[in-house]
N, C-alpha and C positions, 0 to 999 in steps of 0.2 A: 107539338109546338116547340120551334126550338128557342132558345134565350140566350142573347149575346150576355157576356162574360165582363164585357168592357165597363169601366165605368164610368157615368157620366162627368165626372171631375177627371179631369185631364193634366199633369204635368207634362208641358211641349215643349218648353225648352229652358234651359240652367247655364249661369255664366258666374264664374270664381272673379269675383272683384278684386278681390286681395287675399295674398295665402304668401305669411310668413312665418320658416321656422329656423329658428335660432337651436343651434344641436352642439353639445359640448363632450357628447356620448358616444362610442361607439355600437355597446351593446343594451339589449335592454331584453331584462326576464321578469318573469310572473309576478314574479316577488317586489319588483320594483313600482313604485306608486304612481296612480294614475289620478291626476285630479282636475277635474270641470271646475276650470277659476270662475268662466260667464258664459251664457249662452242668452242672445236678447235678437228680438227682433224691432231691425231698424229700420226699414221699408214697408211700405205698403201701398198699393197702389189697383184702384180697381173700374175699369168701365163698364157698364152694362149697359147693351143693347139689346135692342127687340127679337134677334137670333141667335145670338152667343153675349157670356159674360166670360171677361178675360182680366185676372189679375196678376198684381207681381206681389213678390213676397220676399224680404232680406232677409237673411238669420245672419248674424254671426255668433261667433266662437271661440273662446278662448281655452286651449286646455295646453296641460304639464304632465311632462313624466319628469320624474326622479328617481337615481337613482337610489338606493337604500342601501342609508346608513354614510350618501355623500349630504353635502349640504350645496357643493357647485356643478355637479356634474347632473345634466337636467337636458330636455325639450319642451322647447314653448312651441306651440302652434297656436296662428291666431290666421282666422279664416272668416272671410267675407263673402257672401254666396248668396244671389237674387234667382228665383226662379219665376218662371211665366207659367200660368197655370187659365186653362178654359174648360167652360161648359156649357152647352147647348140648351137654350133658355126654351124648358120643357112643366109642365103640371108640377112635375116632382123637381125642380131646378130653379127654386126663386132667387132672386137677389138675396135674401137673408140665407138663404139657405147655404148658395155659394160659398158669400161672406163667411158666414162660418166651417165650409170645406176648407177654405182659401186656408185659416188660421190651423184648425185642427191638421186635415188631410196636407195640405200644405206645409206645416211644418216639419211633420213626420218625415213626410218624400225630401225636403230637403233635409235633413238630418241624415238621413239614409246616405244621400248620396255625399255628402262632405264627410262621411265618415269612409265612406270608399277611394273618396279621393285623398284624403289625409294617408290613410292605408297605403297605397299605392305609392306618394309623394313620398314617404317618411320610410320607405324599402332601401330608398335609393340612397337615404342619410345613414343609414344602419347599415354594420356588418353581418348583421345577425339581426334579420325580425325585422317589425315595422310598428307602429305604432296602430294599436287598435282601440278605439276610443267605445268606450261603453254604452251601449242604448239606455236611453232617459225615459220616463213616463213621460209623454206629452202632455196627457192630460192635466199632471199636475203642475208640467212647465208652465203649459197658457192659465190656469187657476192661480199661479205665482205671480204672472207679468199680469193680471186684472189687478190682481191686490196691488201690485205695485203702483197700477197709476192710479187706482183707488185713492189710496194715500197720497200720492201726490195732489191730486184734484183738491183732495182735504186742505195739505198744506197752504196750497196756493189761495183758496178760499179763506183762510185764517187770515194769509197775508193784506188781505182786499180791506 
C-alpha cells in the first residue's frame, strides 16, 4: 500500500506586503547582535466550504542587527507578509482543525519563508553576508499572542 507524503495543509500562495530596510552598515559578523524587536499576527482570514477550506494569514516582523560596540551603525528590517493557505475538507480536516493548522502550521511556513526572503534581500545591502534572522519556537509565539489578547479582553472588560 503506498501513502502520499503530501500534507493535507497546504501553503499555495505568499505575497510580501511591505518589506523595509533601513542599513547604515556595511558589514556584519557573528559577533554582531541580532534582535527580534516584534513579530505579531495582523491578518486572518478564513472560508470554509463543503470541499476545501482556504485561509489567509499576516505575520509581520520587526527585527535589528547591530553593530557591536556601535550605538548608530545598525539594520532594521520590518516585513509584511500574508500567505494563502488550503485544505481539503476530509474526516481528519475540520474547520477547527484547519483553524488551528492555519495559526500553528501557518505561521511556521511563513516565518520560513520571510526569513529567506530577508536573507536574500539584505545580501544585496551587504558587502559581506546577509542578514540571517533566527528561528523562534512557535509554539510559544502563538501561547504569547493568546495571553496577549487574553489580557486585553480583561482590560476592556474592566473598562465596561
Amino acid at each position: 500500500m503506498k501513502h502520499s507524503l503530501e500534507a493535507e495543509f497546504q501553503l499555495v500562495d505568499h505575497y510580501v506586503e511591505d518589506l523595509s530596510i533601513k542599513n547604515s552598515i556595511t558589514a556584519l559578523h557573528d559577533e554582531d547582535g541580532r534582535i527580534i524587536k516584534a513579530i505579531d499576527i495582523y491578518h486572518v482570514g478564513v472560508d470554509l466550504s463543503k470541499t476545501h477550506h482556504i485561509g489567509e494569514l499576516g505575520l509581520s516582523l520587526h527585527f535589528v542587527c547591530q553593530k557591536k560596540g556601535a550605538t548608530k551603525e545598525k539594520i532594521a528590517v520590518k516585513m509584511k507578509i500574508i500567505g494563502q493557505f488550503m485544505a481539503r475538507v476530509s474526516d481528519s480536516m475540520s474547520a477547527d482543525k484547519f483553524k488551528q493548522m492555519l495559526f500553528g502550521s501557518g505561521t511556521a511556513a511563513l516565518y520560513s519563508v520571510s526569513r529567506a526572503i530577508i536573507a536574500t534581500t539584505t545580501a544585496q545591502c551587504l558587502s559581506s553576508g546577509q542578514v540571517r534572522i533566527p528561528m523562534i519556537n512557535v509554539l510559544e509565539f502563538l501561547a504569547s499572542q493568546m495571553e496577549e489578547a487574553e489580557e486585553m479582553e480583561k482590560e476592556e472588560g474592566n473598562k465596561s
